[in-house]
Structures are given as C-alpha cells and as structure tokens.
DSSP file (Angstrom, degrees, kcal/mol; ACC not computed):
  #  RESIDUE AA STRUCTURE BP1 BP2  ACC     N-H-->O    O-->H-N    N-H-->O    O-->H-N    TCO  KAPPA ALPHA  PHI   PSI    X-CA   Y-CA   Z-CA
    1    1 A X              0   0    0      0, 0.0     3,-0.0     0, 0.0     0, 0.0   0.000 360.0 360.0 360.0 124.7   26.4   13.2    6.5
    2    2 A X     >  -     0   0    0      1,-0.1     4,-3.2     4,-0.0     5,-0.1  -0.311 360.0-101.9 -68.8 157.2   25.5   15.5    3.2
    3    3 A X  H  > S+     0   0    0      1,-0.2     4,-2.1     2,-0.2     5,-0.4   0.989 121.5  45.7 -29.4 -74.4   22.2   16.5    2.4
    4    4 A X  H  > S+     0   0    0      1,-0.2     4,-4.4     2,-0.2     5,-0.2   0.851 102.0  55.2 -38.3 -51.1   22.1   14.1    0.0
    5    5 A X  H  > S+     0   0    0      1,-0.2     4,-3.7     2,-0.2    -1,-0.2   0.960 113.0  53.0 -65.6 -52.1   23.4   11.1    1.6
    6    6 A X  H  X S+     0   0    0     -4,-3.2     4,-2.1     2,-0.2    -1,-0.2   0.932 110.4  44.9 -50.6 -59.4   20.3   12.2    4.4
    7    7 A X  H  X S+     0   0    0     -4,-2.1     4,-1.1     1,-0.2    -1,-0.2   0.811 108.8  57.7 -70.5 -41.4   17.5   12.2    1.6
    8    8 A X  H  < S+     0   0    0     -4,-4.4     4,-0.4    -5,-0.4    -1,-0.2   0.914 113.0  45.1 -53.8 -37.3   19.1    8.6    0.1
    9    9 A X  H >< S+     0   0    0     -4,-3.7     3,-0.5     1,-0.2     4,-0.3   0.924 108.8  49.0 -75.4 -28.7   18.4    7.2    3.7
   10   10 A X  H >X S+     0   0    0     -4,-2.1     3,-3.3     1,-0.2     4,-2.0   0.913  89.2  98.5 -74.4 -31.5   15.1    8.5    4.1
   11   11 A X  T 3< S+     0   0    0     -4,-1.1     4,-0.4     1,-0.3    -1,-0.2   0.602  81.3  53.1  -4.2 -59.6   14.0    7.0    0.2
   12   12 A X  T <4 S+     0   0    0     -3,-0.5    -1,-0.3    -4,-0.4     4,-0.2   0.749 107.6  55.2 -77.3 -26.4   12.4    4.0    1.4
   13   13 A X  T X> S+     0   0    0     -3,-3.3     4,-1.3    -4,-0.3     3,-0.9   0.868 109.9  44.5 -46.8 -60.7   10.0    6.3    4.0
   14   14 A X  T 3< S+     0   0    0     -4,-2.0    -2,-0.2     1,-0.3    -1,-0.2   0.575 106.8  56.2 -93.8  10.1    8.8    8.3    1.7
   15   15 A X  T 3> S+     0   0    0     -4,-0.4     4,-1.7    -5,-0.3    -1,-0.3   0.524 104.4  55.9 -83.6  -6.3    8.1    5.8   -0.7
   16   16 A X  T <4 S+     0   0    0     -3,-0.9     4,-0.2    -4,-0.2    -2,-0.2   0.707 110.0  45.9 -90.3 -17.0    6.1    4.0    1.7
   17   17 A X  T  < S+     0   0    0     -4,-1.3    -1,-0.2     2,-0.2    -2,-0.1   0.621 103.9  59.9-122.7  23.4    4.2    6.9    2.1
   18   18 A X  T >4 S+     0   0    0    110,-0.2     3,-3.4    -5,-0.1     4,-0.4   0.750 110.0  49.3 -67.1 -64.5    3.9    7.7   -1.6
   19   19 A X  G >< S+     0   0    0     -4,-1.7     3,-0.6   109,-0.3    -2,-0.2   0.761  96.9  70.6 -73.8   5.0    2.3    4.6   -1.7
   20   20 A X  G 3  S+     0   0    0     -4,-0.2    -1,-0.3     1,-0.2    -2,-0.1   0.449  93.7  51.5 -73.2  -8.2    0.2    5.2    1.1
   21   21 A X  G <  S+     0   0    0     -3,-3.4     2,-0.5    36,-0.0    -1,-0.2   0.100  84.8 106.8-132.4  26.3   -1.9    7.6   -0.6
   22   22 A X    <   +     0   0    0     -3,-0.6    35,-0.1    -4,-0.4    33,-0.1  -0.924  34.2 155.5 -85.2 102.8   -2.5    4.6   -3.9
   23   23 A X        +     0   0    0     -2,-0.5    -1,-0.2    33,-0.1    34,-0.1   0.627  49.4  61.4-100.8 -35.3   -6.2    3.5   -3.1
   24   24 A X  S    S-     0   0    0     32,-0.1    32,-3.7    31,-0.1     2,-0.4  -0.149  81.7-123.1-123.3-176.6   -7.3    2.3   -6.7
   25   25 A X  E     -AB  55 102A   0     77,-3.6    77,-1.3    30,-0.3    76,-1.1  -0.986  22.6-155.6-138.5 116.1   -5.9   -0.3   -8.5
   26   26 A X  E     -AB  54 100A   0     28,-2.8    28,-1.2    -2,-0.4     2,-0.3  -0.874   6.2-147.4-145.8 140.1   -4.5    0.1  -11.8
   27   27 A X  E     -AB  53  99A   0     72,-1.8    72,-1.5    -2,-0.3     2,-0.5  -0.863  14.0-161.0-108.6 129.8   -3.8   -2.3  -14.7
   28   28 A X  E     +AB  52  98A   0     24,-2.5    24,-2.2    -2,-0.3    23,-0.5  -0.914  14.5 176.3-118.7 134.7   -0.9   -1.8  -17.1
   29   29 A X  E     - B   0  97A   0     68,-2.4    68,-0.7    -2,-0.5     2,-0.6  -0.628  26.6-159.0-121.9-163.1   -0.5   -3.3  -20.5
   30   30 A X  E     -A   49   0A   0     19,-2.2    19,-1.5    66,-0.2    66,-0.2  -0.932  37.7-113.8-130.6 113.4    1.5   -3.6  -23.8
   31   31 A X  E     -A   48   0A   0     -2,-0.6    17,-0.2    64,-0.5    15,-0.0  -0.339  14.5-145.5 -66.0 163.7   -0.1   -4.7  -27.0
   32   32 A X        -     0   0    0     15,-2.2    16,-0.1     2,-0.3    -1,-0.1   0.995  37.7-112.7 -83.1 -69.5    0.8   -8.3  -28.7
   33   33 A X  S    S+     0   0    0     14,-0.6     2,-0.3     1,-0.1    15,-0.1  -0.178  89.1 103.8 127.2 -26.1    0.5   -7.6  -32.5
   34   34 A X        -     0   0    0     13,-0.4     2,-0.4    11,-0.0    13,-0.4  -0.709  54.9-164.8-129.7 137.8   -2.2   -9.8  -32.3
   35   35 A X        -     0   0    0     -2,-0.3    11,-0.2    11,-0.2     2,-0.2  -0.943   1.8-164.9-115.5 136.0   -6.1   -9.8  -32.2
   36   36 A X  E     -D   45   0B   0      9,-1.5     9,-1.2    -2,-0.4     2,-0.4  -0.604  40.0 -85.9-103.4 171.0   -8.7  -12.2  -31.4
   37   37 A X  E     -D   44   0B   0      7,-0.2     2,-0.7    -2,-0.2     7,-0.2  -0.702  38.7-128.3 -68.3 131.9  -12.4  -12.2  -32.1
   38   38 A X    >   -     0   0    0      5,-0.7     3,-0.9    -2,-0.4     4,-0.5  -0.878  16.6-149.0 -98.2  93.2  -14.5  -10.1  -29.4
   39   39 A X  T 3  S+     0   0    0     -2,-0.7    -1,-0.1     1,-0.3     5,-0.0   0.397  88.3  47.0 -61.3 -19.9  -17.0  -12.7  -28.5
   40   40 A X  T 3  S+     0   0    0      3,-0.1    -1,-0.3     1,-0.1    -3,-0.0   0.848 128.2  17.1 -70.0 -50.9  -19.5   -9.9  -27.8
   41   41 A X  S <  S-     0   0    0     -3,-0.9    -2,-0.2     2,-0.1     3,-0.1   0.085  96.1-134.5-112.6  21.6  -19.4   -7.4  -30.6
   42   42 A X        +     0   0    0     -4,-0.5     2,-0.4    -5,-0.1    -3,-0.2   0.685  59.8 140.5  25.4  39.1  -17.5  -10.3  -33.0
   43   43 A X        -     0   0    0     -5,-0.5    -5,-0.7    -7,-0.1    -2,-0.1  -0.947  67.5-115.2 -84.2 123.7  -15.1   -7.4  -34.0
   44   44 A X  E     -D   37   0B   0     -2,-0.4     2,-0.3    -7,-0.2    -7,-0.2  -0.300  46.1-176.2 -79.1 154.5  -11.5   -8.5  -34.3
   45   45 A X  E     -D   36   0B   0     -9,-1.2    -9,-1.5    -3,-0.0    -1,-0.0  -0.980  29.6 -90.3-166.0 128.8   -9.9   -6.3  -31.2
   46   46 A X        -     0   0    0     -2,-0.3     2,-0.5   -11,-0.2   -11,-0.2   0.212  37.4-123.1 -50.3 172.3   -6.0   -6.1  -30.2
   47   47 A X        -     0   0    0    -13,-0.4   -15,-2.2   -12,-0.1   -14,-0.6  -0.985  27.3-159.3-130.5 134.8   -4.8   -8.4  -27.9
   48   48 A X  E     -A   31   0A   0     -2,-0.5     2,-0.2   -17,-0.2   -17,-0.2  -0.952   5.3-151.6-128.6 115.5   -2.8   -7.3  -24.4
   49   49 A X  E     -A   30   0A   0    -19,-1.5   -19,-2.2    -2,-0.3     2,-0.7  -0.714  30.5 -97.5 -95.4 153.0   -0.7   -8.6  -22.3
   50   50 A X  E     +     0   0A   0     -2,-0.2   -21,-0.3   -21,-0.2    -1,-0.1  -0.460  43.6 156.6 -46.2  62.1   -0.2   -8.1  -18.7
   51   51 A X  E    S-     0   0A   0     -2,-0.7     2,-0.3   -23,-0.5   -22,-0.2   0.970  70.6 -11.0 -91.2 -32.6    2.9   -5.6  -17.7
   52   52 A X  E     -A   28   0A   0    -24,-2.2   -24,-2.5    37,-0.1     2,-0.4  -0.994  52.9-178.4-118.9 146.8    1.7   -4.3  -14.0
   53   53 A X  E     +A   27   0A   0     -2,-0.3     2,-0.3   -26,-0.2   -26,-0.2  -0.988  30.7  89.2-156.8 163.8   -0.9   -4.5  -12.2
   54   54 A X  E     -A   26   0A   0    -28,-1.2   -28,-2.8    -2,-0.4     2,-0.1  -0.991  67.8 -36.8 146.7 170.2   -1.5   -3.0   -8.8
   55   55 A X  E     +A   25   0A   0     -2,-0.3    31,-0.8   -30,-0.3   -30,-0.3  -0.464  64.7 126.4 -89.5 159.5   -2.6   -0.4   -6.6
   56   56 A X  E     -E   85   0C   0    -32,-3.7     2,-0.3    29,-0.1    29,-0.2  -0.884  42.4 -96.3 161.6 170.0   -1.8    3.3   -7.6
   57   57 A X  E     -E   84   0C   0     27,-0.6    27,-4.4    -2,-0.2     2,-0.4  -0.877  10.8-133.8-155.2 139.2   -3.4    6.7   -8.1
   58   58 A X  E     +E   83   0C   0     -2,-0.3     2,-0.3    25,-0.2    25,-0.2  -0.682  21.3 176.0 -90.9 130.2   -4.8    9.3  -10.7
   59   59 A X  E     -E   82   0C   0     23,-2.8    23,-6.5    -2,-0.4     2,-0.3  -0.998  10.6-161.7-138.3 130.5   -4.0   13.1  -10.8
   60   60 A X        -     0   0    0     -2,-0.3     2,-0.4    21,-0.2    21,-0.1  -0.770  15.6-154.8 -93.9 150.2   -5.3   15.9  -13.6
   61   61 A X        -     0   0    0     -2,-0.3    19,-0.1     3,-0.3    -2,-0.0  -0.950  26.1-138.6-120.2 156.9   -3.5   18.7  -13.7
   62   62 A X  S    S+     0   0    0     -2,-0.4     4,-0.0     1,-0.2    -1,-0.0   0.879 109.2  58.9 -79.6 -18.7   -4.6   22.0  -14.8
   63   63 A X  S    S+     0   0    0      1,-0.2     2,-1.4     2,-0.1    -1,-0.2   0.821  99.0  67.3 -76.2 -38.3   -0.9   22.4  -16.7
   64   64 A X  S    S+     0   0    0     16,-0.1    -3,-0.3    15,-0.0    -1,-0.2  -0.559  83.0 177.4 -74.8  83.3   -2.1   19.2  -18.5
   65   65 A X        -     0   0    0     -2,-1.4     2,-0.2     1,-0.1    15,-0.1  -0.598  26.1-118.1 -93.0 169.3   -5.1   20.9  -20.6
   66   66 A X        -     0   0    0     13,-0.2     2,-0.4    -2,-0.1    13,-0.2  -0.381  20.9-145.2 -93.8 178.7   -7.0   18.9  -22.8
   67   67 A X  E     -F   78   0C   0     11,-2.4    11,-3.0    -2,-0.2     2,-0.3  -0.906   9.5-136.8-132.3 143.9   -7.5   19.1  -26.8
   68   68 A X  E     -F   77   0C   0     -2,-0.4     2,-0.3     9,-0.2     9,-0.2  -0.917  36.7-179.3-104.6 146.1  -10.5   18.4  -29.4
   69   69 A X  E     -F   76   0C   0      7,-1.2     7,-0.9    -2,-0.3     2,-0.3  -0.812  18.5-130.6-131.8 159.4   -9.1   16.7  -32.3
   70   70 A X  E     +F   75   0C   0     -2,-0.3     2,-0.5     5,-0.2     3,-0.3  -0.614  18.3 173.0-150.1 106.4  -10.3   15.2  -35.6
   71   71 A X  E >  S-F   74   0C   0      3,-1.7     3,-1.1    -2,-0.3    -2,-0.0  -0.739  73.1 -26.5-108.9 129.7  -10.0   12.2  -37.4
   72   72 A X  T 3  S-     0   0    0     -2,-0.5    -1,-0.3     1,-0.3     3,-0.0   0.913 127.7 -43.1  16.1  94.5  -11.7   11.3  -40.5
   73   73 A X  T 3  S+     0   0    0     -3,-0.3     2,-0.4     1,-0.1    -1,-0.3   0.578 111.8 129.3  38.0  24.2  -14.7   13.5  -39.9
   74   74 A X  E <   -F   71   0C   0     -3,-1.1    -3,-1.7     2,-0.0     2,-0.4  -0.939  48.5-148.9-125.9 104.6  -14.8   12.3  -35.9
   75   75 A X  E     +F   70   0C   0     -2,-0.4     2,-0.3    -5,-0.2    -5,-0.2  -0.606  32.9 153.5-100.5  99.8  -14.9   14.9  -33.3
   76   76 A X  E     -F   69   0C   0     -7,-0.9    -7,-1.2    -2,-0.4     2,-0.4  -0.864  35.9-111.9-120.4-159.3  -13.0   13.8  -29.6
   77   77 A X  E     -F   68   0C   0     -2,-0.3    61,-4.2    -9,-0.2     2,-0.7  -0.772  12.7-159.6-116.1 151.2  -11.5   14.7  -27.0
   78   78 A X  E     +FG  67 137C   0    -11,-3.0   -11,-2.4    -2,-0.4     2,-0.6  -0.871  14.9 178.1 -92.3  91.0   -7.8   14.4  -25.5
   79   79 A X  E     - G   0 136C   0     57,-4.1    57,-2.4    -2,-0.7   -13,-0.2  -0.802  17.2-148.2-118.8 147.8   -7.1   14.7  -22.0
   80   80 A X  E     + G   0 135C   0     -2,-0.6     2,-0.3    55,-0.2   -19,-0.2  -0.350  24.1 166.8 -73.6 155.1   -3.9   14.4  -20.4
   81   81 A X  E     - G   0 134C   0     53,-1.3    53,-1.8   -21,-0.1   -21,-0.2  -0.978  32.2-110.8-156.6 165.1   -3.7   13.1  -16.8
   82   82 A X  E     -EG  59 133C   0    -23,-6.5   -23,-2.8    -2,-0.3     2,-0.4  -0.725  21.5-164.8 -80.4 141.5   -0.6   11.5  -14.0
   83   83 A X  E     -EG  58 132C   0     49,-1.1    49,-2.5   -25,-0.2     2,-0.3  -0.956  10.8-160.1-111.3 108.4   -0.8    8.2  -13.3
   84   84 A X  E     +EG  57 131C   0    -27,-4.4   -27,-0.6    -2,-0.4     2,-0.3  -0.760  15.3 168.8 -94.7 133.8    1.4    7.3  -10.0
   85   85 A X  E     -EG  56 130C   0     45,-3.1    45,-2.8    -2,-0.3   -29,-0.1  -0.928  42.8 -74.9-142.8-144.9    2.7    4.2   -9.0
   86   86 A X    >   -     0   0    0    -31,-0.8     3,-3.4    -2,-0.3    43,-0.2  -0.434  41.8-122.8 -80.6 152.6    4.7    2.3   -7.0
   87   87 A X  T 3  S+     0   0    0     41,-0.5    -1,-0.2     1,-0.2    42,-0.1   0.922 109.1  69.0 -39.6 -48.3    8.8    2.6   -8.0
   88   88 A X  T 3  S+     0   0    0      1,-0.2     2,-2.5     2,-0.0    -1,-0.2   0.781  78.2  90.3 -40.9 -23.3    8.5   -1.6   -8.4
   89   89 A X    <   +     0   0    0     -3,-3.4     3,-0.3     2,-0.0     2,-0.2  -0.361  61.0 146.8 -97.2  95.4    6.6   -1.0  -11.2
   90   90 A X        +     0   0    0     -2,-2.5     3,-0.1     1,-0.2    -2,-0.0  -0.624  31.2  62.7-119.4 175.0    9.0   -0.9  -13.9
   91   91 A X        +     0   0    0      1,-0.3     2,-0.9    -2,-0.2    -1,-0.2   0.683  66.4 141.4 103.1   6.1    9.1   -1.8  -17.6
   92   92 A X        -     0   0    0     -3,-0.3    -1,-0.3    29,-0.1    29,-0.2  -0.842  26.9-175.3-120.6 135.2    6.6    0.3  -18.6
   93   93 A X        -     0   0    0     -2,-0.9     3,-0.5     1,-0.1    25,-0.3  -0.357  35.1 -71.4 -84.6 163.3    6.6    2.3  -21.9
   94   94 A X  S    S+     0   0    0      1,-0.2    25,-0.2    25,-0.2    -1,-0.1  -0.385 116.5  28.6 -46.0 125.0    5.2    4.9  -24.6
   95   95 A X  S    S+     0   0    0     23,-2.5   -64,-0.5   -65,-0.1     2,-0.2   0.948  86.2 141.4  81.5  40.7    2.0    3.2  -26.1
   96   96 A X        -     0   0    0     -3,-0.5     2,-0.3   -66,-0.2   -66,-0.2  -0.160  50.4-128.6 -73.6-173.5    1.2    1.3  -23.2
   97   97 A X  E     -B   29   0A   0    -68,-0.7   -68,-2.4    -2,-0.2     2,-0.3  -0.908  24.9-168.4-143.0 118.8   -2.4    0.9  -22.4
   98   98 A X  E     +BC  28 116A   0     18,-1.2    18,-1.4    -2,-0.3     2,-0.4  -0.783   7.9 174.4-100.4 152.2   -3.6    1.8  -18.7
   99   99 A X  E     -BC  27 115A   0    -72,-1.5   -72,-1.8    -2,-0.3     2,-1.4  -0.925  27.3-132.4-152.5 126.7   -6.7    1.1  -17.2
  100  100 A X  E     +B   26   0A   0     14,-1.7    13,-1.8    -2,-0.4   -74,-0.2  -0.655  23.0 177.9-114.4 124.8   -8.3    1.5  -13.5
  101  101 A X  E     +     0   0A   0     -2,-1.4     2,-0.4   -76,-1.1   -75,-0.2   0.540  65.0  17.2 -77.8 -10.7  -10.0   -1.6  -12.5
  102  102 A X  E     -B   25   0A   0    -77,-1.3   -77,-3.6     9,-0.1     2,-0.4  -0.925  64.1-150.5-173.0 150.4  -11.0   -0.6   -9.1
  103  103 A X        -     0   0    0     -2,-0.4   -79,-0.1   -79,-0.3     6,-0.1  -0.876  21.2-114.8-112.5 114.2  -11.4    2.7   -6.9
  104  104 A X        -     0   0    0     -2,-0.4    -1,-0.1     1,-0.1     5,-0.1   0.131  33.3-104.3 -44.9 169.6  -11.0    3.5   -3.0
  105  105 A X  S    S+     0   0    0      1,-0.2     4,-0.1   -82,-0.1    -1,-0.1   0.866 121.9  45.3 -68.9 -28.9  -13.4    4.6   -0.7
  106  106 A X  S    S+     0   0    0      2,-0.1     2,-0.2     3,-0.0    -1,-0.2   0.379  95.7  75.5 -92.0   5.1  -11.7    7.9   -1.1
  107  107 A X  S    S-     0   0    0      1,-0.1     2,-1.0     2,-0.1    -4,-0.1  -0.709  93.4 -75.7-107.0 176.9  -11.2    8.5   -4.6
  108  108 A X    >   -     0   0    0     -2,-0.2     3,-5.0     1,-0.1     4,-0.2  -0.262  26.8-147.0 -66.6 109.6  -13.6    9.6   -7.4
  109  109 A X  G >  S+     0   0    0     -2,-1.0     3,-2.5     1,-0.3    -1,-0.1   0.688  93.0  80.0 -30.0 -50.2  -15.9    6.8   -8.5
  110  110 A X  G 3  S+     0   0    0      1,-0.4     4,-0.3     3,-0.1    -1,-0.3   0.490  80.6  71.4 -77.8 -26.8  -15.6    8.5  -12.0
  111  111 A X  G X   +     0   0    0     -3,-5.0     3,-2.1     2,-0.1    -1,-0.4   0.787  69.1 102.3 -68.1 -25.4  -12.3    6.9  -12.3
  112  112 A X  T <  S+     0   0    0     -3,-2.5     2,-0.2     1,-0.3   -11,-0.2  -0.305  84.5  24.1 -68.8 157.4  -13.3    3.4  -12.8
  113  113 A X  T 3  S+     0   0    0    -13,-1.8    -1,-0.3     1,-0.3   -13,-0.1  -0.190  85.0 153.6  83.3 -43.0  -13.2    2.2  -16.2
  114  114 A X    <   -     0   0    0     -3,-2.1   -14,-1.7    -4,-0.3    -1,-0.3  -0.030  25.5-160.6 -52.1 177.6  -10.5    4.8  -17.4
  115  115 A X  E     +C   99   0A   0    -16,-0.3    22,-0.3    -3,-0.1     2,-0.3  -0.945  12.7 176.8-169.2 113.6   -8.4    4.0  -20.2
  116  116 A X  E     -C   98   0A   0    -18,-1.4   -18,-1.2    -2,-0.2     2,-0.3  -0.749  27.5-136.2-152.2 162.5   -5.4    5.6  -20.8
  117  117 A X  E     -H  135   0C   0     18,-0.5    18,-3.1    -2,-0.3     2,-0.3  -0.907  28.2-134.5-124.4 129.0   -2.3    5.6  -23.3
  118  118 A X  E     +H  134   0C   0     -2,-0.3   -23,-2.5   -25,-0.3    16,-0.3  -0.555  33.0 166.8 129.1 107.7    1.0    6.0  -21.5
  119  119 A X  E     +     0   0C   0     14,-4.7   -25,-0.2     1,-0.3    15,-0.2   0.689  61.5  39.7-131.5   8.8    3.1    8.6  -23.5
  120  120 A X  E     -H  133   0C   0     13,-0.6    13,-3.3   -27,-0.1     2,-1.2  -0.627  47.6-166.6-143.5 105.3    5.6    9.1  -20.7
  121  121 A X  E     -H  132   0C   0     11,-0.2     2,-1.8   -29,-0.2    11,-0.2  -0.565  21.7-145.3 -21.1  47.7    7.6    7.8  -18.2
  122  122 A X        +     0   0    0     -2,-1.2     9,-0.2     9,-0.9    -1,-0.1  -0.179  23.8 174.9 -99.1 105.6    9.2   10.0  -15.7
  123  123 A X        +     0   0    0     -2,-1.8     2,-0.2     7,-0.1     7,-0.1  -0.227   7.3 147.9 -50.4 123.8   12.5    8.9  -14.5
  124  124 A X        -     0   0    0     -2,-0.1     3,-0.5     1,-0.0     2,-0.0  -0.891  54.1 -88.8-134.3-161.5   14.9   10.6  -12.3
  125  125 A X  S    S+     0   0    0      1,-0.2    -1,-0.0    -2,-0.2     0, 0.0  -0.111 111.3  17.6-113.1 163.2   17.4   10.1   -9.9
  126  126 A X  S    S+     0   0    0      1,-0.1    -1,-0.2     2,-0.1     0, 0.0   0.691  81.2 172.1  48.7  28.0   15.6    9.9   -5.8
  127  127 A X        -     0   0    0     -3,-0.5    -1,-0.1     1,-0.2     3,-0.1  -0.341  30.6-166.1 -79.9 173.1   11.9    9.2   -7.2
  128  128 A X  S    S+     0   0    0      1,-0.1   -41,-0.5  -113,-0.1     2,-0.3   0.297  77.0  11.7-122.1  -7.5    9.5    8.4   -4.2
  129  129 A X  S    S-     0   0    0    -43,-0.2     2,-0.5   -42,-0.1   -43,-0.2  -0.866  74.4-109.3-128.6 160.4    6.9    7.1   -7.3
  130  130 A X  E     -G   85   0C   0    -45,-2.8   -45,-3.1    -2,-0.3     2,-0.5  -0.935  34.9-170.6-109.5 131.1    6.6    6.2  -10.8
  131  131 A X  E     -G   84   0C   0     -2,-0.5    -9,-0.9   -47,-0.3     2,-0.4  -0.925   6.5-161.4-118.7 112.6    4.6    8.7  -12.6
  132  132 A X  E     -GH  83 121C   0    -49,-2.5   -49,-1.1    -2,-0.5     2,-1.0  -0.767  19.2-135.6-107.2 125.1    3.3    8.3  -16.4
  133  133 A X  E     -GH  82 120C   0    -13,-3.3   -14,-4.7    -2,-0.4   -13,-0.6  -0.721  39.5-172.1 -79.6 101.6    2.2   11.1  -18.3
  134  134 A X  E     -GH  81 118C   0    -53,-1.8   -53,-1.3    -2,-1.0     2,-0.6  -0.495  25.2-154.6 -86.9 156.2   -1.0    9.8  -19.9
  135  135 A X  E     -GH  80 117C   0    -18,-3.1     2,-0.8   -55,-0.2   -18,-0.5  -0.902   7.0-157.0-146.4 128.5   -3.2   10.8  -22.2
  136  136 A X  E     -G   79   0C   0    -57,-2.4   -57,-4.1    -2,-0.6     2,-1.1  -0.781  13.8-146.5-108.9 119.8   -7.4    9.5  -22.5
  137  137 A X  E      G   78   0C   0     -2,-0.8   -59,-0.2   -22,-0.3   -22,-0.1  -0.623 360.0 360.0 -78.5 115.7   -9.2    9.8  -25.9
  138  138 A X              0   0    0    -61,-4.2    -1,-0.1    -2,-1.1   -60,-0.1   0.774 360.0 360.0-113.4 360.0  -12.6   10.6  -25.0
C-alpha cells in the first residue's frame, strides 16, 4: 500500500477528529435579491436564505492581519479570520454571509454574534475540513 493509498484510508479518522474540536455552531447564508421590512428599526434589510448550518470553529491568524478602510467619510475596520467546518458542508460561496449563533464551553464567548463575509473557499484534494477565508467589517 502507497503512502497515499494509507492517508485515503485514514480520511474518514481524521475528519472525525477535525470535527471533534467544532464546539460553536455556525450559520451559513446566501442572499435572495430581496428585502423585507425590519419590523424593529422599519429599515428595508436583505433577505437570506439558509445554506448550512451546524457546528464548526473560528481561527485568526496572525498571517490574516486586519485593515482600516474608508467609505464615504466612514472609518472601519477589516479583519480576516478561518472559519472550519465539516467537509458535508458544501455549496458555499464568495459573498456568503456567516454568523456564529452559539459558542462552547471552551471557546471564546467573544465569538457569539460574529458576522462574517465568506471570500473563500479552500478546496483541495484529502481535506479533513472545510475552511472559508472570511473577512468581518467592524
């Protein structure tokens, strides 16, 4: 048996224990085209539908820095971050909208609530995850 052929068998092991270390729970979606009225702040607000939704886990990297930016006189902030989850979760694209709805007992509370723009996928051949290069306007 090649290397390889050894590392295809093992695949499903070490995705299980990729996903073994997914505490929080993360929502992914695609916008419609379409907006409704936002029954709180009566501001017309896109409308998103559902493409994953599931457990899975947030990583900064220090290679990801963030950027200040400025759009018609309005000062924020960029920062890039990994979003992992499991290989099933496929279907998801550039301009996607990510959000984590709920946190472990081990990760950082600080996480709930983000909101996050998808501006990569990254495929290859053997993953043990799927991992989206994201980016949060703050």
């Amino acid at each position: 048996m090649s290397f390889g052929d050894t590392i295809a068998a093992g695949l499903s092991e070490l995705r299980s224990y990729a996903e073994e270390l997914m505490r929080d729970t993360i929502r992914v979606e695609r916008a419609t085209g379409t907006q409704s009225m936002d029954p709180d702040t009566l501001e017309m607000v896109d409308d998103y539908e559902l493409v994953h939704e599931g457990k899975g886990r947030v990583q900064r990297s220090g290679q990801l820095s963030p950027h200040e930016s400025v759009s018609g006189e309005v000062e924020f902030g960029v920062n890039a971050l990994m979003v992992q989850l499991p290989l099933s979760a496929s279907g998801i694209k550039k301009g996607h909208r990510v959000t984590v709805t709920a946190v472990g007992a081990v990760s950082d509370p600080d996480l709930l609530g983000l909101v996050a723009t998808v501006q990569a996928n990254l495929t290859k051949s053997h993953a043990t995850k799927r991992t989206l290069v994201c980016e949060e306007v703050t």
